[in-house]
C-alpha positions in Angstrom: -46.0 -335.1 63.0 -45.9 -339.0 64.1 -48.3 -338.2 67.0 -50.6 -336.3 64.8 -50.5 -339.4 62.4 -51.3 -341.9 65.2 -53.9 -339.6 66.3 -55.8 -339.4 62.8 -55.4 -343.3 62.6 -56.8 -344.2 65.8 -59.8 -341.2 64.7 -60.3 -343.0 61.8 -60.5 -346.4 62.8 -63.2 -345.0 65.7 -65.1 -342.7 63.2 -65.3 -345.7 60.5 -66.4 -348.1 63.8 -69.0 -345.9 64.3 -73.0 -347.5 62.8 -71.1 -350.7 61.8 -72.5 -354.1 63.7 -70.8 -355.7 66.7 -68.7 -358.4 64.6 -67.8 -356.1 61.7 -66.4 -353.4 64.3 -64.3 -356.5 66.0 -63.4 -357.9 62.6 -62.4 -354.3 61.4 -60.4 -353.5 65.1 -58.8 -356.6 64.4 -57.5 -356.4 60.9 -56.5 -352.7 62.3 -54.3 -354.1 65.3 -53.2 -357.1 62.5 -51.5 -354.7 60.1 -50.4 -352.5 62.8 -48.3 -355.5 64.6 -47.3 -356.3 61.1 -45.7 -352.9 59.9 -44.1 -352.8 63.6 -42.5 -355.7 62.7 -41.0 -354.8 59.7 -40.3 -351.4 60.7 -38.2 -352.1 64.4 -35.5 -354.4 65.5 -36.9 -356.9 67.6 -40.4 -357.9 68.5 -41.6 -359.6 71.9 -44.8 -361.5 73.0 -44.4 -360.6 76.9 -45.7 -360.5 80.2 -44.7 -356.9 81.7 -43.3 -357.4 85.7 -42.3 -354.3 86.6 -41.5 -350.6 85.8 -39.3 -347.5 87.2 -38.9 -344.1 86.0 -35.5 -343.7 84.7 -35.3 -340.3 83.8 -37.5 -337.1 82.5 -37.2 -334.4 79.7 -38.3 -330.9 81.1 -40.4 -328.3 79.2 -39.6 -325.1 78.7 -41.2 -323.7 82.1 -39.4 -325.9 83.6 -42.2 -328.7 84.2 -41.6 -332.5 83.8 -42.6 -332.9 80.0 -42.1 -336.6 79.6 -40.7 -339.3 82.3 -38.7 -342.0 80.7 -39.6 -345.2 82.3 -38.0 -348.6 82.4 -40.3 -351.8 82.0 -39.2 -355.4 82.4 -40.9 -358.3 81.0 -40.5 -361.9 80.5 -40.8 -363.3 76.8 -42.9 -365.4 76.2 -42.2 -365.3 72.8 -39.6 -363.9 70.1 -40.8 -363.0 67.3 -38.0 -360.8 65.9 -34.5 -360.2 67.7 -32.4 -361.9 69.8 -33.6 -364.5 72.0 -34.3 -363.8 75.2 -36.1 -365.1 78.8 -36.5 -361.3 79.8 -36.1 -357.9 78.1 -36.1 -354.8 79.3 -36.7 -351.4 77.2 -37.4 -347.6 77.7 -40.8 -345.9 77.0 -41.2 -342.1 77.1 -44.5 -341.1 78.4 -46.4 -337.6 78.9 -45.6 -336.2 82.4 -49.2 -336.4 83.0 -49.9 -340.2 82.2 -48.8 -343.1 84.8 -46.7 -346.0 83.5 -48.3 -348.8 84.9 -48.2 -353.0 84.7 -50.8 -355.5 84.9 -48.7 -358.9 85.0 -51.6 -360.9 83.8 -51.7 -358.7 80.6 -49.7 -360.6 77.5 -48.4 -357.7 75.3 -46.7 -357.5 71.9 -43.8 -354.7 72.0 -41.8 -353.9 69.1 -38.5 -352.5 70.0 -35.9 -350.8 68.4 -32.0 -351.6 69.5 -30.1 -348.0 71.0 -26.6 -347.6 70.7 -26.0 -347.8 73.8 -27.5 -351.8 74.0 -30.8 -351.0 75.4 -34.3 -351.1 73.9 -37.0 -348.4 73.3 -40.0 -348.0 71.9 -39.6 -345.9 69.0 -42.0 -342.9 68.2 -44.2 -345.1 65.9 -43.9 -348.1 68.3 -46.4 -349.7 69.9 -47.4 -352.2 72.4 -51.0 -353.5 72.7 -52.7 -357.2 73.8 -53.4 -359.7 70.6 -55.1 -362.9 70.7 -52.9 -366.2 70.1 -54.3 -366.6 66.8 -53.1 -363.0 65.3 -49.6 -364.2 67.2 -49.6 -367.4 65.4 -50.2 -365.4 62.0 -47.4 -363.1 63.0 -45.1 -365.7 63.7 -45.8 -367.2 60.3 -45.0 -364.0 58.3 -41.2 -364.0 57.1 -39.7 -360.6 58.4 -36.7 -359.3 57.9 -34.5 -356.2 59.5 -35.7 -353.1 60.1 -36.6 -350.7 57.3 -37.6 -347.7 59.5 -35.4 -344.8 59.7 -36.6 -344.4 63.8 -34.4 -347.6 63.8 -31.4 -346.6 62.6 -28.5 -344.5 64.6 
């Protein structure tokens, strides 16, 4: 149901992209990725401005016939910034990914992630999670919002 959420959103913000001028699509994308790195906030643990180093597959989920149906894959990054969560000089956390689609890095790449905390001490990427590039200036308005702990139920254990 979350996928098919995500889906529709990312239709929509295309669809209503389409016939609009070049700096009203870019101020509409951006107000998109604004609230969406906002709600992520509010709605995980802890939330990162990072530089991803490196990733390794950690594990996989089989379907049914027996195929690979998602890889779980490790990625470590250093912080650049915290916005939410513990402090940290490097984090690492868990993504699950498609079978079909490559995890990959690009170092020179600065990312938001927001991560929820697992029981177990590590950090994931919940269903609803995201991680995509921002500009310093939609960090700097992140940074500025008061935030406090997670109100998502993906969060909780």
């Amino acid at each position: 149901m979350r996928r098919l959420v995500r889906y529709a959103l990312v239709l929509l913000a295309l669809t209503c992209a389409i016939g609009l001028s070049a700096d009203t699509e870019n101020d509409e994308q951006s107000r998109f990725l604004a609230n969406l790195a906002r709600n992520n906030l509010i709605d995980t643990d802890a939330s990162y401005f990072v530089i991803q180093q490196a990733v390794a597959p950690v594990g996989d989920i089989h379907a049914d016939s027996g195929e690979p149906g998602y890889i779980l894959y490790q990625f470590t990054a250093d912080v650049l910034h915290t916005l939410k969560g513990p402090a940290l000089g490097q984090v690492q956390y868990r993504v699950g990914y498609e079978a079909s689609i490559p995890a990959t890095v690009d170092p020179t790449q600065p990312l938001l992630v927001s991560l929820c905390h697992h029981d177990d001490g590590s950090f994931y990427i919940p269903d609803n999670g995201y991680r995509f590039a921002i500009d310093r200036e939609q960090l700097v308005a992140l940074r500025d919002e008061p935030i406090g702990p997670a109100k998502d139920q993906d969060c909780s254990h």
